[in-house]
N, C-alpha and C positions, 0 to 999 in steps of 0.2 A: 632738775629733779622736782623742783616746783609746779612747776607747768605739767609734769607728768603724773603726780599726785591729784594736780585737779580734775585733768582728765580722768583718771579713775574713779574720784568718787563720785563726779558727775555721771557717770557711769552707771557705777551702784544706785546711784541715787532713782535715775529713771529707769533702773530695774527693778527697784523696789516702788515706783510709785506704779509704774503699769500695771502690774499684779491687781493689785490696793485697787486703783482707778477701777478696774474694771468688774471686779464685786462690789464697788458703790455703782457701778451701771445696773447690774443685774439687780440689786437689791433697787434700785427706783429706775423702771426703765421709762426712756421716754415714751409718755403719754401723745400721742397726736389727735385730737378731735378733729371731725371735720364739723364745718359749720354751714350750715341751711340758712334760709329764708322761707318761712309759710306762710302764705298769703291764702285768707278763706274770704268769701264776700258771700252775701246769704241775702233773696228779696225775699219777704212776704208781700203775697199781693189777696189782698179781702175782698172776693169778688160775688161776696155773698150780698144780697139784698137789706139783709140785716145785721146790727152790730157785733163785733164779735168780740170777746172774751180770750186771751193771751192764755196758752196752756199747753202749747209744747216746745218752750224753750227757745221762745223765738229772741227775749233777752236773756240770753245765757250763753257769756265767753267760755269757755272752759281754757285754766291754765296749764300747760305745758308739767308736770313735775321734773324736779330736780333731784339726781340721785349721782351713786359712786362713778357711773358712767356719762352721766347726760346733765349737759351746764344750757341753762337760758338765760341768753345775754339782753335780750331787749323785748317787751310786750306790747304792744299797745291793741287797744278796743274803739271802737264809734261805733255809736247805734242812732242812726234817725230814724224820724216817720215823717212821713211825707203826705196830706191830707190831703183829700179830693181835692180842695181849691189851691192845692200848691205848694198850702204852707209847709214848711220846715220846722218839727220840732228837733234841734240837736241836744240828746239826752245827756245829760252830765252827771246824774246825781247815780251814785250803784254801790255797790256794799261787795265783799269778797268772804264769798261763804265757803264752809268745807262742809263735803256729806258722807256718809256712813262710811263707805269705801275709801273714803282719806283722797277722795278731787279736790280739787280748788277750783272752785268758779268766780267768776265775776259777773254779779246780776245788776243790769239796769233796770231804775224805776221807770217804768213804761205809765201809761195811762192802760185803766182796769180796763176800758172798751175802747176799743179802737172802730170807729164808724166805718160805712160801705167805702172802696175803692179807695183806701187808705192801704201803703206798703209800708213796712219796717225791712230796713236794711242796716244788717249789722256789716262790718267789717275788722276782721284782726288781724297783725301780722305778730309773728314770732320769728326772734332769732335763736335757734338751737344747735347745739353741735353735739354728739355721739361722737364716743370712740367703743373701741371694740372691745367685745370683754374677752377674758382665758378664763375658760373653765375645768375643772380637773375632777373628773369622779372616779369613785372606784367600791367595786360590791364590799372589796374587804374592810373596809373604813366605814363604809355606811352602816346606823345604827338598826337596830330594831323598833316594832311598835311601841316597846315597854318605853323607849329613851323619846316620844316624842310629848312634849310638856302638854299638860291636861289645859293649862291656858287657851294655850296657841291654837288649840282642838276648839274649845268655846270660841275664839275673836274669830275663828275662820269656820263654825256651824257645821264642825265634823264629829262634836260631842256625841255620847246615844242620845241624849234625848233632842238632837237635831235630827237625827235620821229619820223620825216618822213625823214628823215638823222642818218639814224641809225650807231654807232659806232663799230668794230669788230664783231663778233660772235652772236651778240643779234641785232637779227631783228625784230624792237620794230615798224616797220611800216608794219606787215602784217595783212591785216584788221581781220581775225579770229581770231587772239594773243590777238590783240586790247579790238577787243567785250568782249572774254573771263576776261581778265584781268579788264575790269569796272565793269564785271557783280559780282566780286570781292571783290569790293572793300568795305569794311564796308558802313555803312549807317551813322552812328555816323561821321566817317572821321578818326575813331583811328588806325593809322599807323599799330601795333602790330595786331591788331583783324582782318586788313588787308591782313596782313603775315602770319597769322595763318590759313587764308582764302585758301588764294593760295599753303601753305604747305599741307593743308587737300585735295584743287583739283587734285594737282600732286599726290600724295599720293594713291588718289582713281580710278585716272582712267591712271597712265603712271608705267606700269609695268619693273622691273628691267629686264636689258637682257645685257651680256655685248657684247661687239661688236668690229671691229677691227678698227674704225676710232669714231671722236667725229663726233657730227652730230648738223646741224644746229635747233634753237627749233620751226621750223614747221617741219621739219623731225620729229621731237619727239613727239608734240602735233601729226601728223596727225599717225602716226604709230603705237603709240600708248606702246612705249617702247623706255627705254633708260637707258644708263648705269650711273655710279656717276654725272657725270660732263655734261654728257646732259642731266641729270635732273636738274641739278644744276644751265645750259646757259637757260635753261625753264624758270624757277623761275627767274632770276636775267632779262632773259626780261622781262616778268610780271610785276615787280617790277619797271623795269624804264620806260616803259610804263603808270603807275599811278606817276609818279617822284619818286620814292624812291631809294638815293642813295645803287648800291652793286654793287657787282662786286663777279668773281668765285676767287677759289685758291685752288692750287694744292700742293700737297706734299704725303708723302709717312707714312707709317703705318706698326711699330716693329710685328711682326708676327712671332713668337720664331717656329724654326721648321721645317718651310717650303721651299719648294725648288721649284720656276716655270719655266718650259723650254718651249718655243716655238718657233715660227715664225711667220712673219706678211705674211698671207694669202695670202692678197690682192697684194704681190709685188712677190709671187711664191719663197720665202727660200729665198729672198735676204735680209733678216732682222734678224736673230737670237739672242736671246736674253736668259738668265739664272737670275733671283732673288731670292736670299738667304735672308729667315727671310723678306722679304718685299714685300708691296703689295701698287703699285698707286693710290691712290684715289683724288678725285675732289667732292671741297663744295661750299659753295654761302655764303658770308659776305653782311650783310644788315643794314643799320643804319634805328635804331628804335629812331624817336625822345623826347631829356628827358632821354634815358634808354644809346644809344650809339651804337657802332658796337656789331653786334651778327653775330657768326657764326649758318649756317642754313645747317643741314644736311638731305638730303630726304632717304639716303640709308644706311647711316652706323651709327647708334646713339645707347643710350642707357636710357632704359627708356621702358616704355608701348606704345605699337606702335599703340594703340588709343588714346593715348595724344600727339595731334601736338607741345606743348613747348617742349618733350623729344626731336624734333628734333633740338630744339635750345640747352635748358639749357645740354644735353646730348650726342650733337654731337659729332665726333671721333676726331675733332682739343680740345676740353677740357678737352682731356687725353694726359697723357704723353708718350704715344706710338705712336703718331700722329705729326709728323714733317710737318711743313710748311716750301714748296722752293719758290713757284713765284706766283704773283699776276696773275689774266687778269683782268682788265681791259679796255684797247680799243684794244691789240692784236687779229687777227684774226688766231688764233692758227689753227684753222680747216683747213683754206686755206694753212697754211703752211705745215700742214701733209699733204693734196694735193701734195703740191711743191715737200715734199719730197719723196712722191712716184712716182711722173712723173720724178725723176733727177735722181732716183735709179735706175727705168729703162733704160732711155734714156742712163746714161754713164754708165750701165752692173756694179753699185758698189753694192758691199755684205760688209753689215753690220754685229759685233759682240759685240753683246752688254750685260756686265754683272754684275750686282748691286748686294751689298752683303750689309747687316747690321746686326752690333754687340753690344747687351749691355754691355757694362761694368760697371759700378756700380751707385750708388744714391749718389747724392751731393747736402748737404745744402749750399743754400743761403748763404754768407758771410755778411752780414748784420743781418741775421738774428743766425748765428752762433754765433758772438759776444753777440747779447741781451741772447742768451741761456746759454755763459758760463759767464756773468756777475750775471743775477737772480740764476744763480746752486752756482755760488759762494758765493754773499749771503746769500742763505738761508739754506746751509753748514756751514756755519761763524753761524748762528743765533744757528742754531741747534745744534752746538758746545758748546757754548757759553750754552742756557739753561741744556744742559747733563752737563758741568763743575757746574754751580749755583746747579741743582740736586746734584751732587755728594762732592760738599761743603758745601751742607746742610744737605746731611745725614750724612756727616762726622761729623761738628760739634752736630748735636743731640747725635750722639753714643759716642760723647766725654762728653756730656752733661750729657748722663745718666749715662755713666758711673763714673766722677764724682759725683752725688749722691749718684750711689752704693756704693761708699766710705766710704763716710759719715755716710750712714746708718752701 
């Protein structure tokens, strides 16, 4: 009678944990990152007759950022120079600065001039792993203009008196941008229905074409083509033009396989470059109010490319093959690709430029690794526990009968 009590409640018991178990699953589900290796090497070679003067970033790491998706496990930087006669400066001394947009950089002190046929070669590697985000939107939940905070309008240059004061790259005071962008704007006032507005106009009328410089978004409205991230500076004007805070962001994309070789056109071979397994791409981050930041993809998403939310809830930053490096928000990225092809010329430097990325394997969450081997332990123990109750009760029955047999 004993042995048939235990069996039962061992019973109950892992009927009642299963249940239990499996809403602490859903409430922390397993996270799995995958993990990368980035490997970037960068020459400068000064093939100018006369000294030149450092001024487009040529000691400048930029760090990986860390957020609720993306963990960087290991960094390291080296910058030499390398002097006509041989010598080897190995730079050690650098400082880790942040700039307006919230980057992290690592600057090394270089010397102010670097003399004729002098190269600086940086090299960085990053370990980073992504895992994939879930997004969930919906019209009815999404706020209005009224609910989106006056702050968040100022730190992201969507205030009125940003709009004829335009910040970086998004030129939110061109009266055609302007028109376009009200004519937009939902009727109701609901932020989302508004977003979806202006993802569906770029969409239908700003065809993909890539190109060798970014371009500012009347270049793109009027052109009527643009690659990731000048459709991307389109959209995020649009957006701050009706106030709604966003801003673009750039980073890079696991591409198992591939190998790209070229050179930047525009500067005649003084730019070469080689990308292994990767490919640059550029998106648009929008705060939906009520719902939160969304990334908003026009070019690379996944999903029915007649449903404008695929370009949200499906965009290529909510996979884990999709690495975020740097914000823009008020940077004038475009001018600076200017700068640096008018300095490329001007001091005769050739550039060599060349990015490799490697997967290496999937990594659970440690957080969520522990609640995995805690419930498997349990329910090991349970399941243990009822097969010994089983097999102490069919023990005592076979002893039971056979007792009887005795008898008889």
């Amino acid at each position: 009678m004993a042995s048939k009590k235990l069996v039962i409640a061992s019973l109950i018991i892992l009927l009642v944990t299963v249940p239990i178990a499996s809403i602490i699953y859903a409430q922390n589900p397993i996270e799995v990152y995958q993990l990368y290796e980035y490997t970037q090497r960068v020459e400068i070679y000064v093939a100018s007759n006369f000294s030149y003067t450092p001024q487009i970033g040529e000691n400048v790491a930029i760090l990986h950022p860390t957020n609720e998706f993306q963990r960087v496990y290991a960094f390291e930087a080296e910058l030499s120079i390398i002097f006509p006669n041989n010598t080897i400066l190995n730079v050690t001394d650098y400082s880790i600065e942040r700039d307006h947009d919230d980057n992290e950089y690592i600057v090394f002190a270089i010397p102010s001039k670097l003399p004729p046929e002098s190269r600086v070669v940086l090299v960085q590697k990053v370990q980073v792993a992504k895992r994939n985000m879930r997004l969930h939107i919906s019209e009815a939940i999404a706020g209005k203009f009224e609910d989106i905070p006056e702050d968040l309008q100022r730190k992201y240059y969507c205030s009125p008196e940003f709009i004829d004061s335009p910040v970086g790259p998004f030129h939110t005071n061109i009266p055609e941008l302007k028109e376009l962008a009200f004519s937009l704007k939902d009727e109701s006032g609901n932020v989302l229905k508004t977003v979806l507005n202006i993802i569906q106009w770029i969409s239908s009328n700003i065809q993909y074409e890539a190109g060798n410089r970014p371009h500012y978004p009347e270049e793109t409205y009027r052109n009527g083509v643009g690659d990731c991230d000048d459709q991307a500076i389109l959209f995020v004007t649009l957006c701050r033009i009706l106030g709604i805070p966003s801003y673009v962001q750039l980073g890079y994309v696991y591409i198992h396989g591939t190998t790209f070789k070229g050179s930047l056109s525009m500067i005649d071979g003084h730019l070469n470059y080689t990308y292994e397994n990767i490919g640059w791409h550029g998106w648009a981050v929008v705060y939906i109010p009520k719902i939160g930041w969304v990334p908003v993809d026009l070019t690379y998403f996944v999903g029915d490319i007649s449903d404008m939310e695929s370009r949200i809830v499906g965009a290529a930053v909510t996979l884990s093959k999709t690495i975020t490096v740097y914000n823009v928000i008020s940077m004038d990225y475009i001018a600076d690709h200017q700068q640096l092809v008018d300095t490329v010329l001007r001091f005769n430097l050739y550039i060599s430029q060349s990015e490799k990325l490697v997967y290496e394997r999937g990594i659970i969450e440690e957080r969520n690794r522990n609640i995995v081997i805690i419930i498997s332990v349990v329910l090991i123990c349970e399941v243990a526990l009822l097969l010994f109750s089983l097999l102490r009760y069919s023990k005592k029955k076979s002893e039971e009968e056979a007792f009887r047999f005795k008898l008889q």
